[in-house]
C-alpha positions as CSV (number, residue, x, y, z in Angstrom):
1,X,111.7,-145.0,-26.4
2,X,110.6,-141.6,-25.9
3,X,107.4,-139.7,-26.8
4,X,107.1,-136.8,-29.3
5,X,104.0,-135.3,-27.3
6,X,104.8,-133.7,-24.0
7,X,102.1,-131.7,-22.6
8,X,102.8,-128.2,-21.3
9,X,99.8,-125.7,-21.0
10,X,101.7,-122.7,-20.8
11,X,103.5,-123.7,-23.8
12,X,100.2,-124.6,-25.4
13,X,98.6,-121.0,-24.9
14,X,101.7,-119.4,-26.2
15,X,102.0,-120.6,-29.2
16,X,98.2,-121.6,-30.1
17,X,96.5,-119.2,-27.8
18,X,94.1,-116.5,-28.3
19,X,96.1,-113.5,-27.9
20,X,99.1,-115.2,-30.4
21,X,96.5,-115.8,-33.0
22,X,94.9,-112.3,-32.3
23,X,99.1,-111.1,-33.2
24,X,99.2,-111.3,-36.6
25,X,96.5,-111.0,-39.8
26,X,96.7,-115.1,-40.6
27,X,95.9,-115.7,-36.8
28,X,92.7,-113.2,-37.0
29,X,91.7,-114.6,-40.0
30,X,91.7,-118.3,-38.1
31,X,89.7,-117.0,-35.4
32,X,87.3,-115.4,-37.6
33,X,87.0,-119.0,-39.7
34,X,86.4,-120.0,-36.5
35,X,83.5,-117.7,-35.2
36,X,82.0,-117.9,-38.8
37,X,81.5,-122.0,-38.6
38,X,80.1,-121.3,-34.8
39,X,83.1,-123.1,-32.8
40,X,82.1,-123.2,-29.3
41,X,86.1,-122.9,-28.9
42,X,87.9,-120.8,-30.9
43,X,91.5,-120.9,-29.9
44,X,93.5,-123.1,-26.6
């Protein structure tokens, strides 16, 4: 049996990172959802 999750951090920050979300509109508008509800983390 093998597992679905295998943990990579650059992966991670790649493809949920700050910068990718800052990219395009929908990722800015996640960040700023984020901000708005006072996350102490906003993205990976």
């Amino acid at each position: 049996m093998s597992f679905t999750y295998k943990p990579n951090k650059k992966k991670r920050a790649r493809t949920h990172g700050f910068m990718t979300r800052m990219k395009s509109p929908g990722g800015k508008k996640t960040i700023a959802r984020r901000r708005a509800k006072g996350r102490f983390k906003l993205a990976v």
